[in-house]
C-alpha positions as CSV (number, residue, x, y, z in Angstrom):
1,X,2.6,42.7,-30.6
2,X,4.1,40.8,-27.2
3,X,7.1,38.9,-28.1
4,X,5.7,35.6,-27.9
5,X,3.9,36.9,-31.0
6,X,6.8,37.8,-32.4
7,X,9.0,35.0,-31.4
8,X,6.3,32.9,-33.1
9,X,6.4,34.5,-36.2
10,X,10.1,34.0,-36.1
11,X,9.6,30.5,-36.3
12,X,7.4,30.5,-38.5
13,X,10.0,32.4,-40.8
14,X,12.4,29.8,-40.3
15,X,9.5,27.0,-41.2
16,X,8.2,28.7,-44.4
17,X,11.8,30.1,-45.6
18,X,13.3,26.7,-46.6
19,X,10.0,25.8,-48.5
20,X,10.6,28.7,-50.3
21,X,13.9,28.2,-51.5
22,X,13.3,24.6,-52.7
23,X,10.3,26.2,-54.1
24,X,12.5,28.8,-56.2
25,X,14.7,25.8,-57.8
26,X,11.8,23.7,-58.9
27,X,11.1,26.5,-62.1
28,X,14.4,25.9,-64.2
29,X,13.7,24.2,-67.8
30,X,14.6,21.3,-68.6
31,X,16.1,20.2,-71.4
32,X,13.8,19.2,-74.3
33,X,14.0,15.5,-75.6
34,X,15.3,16.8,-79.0
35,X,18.2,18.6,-78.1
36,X,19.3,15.5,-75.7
37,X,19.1,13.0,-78.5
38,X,21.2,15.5,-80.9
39,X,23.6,15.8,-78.0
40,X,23.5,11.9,-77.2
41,X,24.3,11.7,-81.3
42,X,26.8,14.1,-81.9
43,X,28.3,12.5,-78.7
44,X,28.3,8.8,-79.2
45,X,29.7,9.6,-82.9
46,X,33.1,8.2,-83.6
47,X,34.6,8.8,-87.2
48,X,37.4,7.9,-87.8
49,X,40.3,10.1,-88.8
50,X,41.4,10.9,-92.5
51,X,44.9,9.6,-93.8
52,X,46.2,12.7,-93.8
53,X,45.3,13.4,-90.3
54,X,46.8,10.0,-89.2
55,X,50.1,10.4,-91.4
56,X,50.8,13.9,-89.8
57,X,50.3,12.0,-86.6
58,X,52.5,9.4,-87.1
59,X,55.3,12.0,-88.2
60,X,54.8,13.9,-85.1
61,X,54.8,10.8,-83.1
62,X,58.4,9.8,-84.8
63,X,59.8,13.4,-84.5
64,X,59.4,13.0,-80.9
65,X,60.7,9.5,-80.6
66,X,64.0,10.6,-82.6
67,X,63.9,13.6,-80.3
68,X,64.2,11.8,-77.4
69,X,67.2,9.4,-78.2
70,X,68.9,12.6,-80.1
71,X,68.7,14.6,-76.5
72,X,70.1,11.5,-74.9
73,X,73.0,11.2,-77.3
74,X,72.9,14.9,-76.6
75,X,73.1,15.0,-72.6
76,X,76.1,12.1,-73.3
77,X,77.8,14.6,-75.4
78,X,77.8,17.5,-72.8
79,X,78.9,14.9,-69.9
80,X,82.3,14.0,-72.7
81,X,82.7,17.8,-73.5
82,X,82.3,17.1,-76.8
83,X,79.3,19.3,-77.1
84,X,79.3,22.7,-75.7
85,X,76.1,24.4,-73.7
86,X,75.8,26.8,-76.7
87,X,76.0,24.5,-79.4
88,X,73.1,22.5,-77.4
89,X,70.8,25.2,-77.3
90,X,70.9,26.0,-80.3
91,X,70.5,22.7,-81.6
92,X,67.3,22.7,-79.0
93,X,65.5,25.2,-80.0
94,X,66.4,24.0,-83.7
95,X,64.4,20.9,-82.7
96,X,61.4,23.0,-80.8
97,X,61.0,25.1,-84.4
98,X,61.0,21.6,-86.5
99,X,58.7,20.1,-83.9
100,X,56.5,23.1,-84.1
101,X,56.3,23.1,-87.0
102,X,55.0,19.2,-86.9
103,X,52.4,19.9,-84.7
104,X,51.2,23.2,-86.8
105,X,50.2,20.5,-89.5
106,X,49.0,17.8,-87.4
107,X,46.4,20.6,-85.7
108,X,45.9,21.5,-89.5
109,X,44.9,17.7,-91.0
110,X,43.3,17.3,-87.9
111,X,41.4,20.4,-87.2
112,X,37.2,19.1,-86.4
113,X,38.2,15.3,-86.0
114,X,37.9,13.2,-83.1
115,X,41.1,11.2,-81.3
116,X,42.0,8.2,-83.0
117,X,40.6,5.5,-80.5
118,X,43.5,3.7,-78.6
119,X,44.9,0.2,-80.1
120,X,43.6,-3.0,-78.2
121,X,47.3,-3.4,-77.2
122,X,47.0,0.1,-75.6
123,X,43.7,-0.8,-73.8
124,X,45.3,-4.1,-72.6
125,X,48.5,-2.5,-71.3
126,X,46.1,-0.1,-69.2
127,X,44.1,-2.4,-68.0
128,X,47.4,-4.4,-66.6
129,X,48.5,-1.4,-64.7
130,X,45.5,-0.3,-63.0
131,X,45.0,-4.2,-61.6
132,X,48.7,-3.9,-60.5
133,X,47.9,-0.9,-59.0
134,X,45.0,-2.5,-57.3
135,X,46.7,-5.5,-56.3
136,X,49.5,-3.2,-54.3
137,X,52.3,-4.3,-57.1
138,X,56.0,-3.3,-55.9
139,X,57.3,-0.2,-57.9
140,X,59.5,-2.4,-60.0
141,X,56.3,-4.1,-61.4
142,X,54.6,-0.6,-62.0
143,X,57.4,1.0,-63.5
144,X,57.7,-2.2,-66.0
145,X,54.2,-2.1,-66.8
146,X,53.9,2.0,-66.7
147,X,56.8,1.7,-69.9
148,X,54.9,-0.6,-71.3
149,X,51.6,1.3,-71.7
150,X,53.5,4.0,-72.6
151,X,54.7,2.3,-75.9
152,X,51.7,0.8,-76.3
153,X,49.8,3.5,-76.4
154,X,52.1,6.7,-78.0
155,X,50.3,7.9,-81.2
């Protein structure tokens, strides 16, 4: 074989190869039509969650809150000397066990159930920060409106 022979059939390699491949990919399965419509179901599904779930929420959600303003009153105490660095950890990790322990039995009510679906407050307060973030707001603006979804929309 001369090599113009063979740098013809080198070309034709290089021709037929990419056919080939795209060829290869064409023979995966496709989903059926009765799998996608259970997925689309099980997927568009919203239930609501039981009381329980939503009560162990909402105790969660207060632990934290009073969490917060007790480590504020906590870091005020330190600064005055009136709370020592041993007496704060241990009253730290007193508060990670207790909050734990909160969490444990919101997992537990809530185990299989789907988020509770934000407030319309919570959807408004969003929808407020992302147009100040697309209008180029100043940071005092987004900070203001970045506390306010943040009320708005803790469970």
């Amino acid at each position: 074989m001369g090599s113009g022979a063979a740098a013809l059939c080198v070309a034709v390699a290089f021709v037929v190869a990419p056919a080939t491949a795209l060829a290869e990919g064409s023979h995966r399965s496709h989903a059926t039509t009765e799998s996608t419509q259970a997925l689309t179901a099980t997927v568009d599904t919203v239930t609501a969650p039981t009381q329980a779930c939503t009560d162990a929420r909402a105790k969660l959600a207060k632990a934290a809150a009073d969490d917060r303003v007790a480590d504020a009153a906590e870091r005020a105490a330190l600064k005055n000397g009136s709370l020592t660095k041993d007496a704060k950890k241990k009253l730290d990790v007193a508060e990670r066990a207790a909050m734990k322990t909160l969490r444990d039995a919101a997992r537990a009510a809530c185990a299989g159930q789907g988020k509770t679906p934000p407030t319309a407050a919570c959807l408004a307060a969003k929808q407020a920060l992302k147009d100040a973030l697309r209008a180029h707001k100043d940071s005092a603006t987004l900070k203001g409106l970045k506390d306010k979804k943040k009320a708005a929309c803790t469970k």
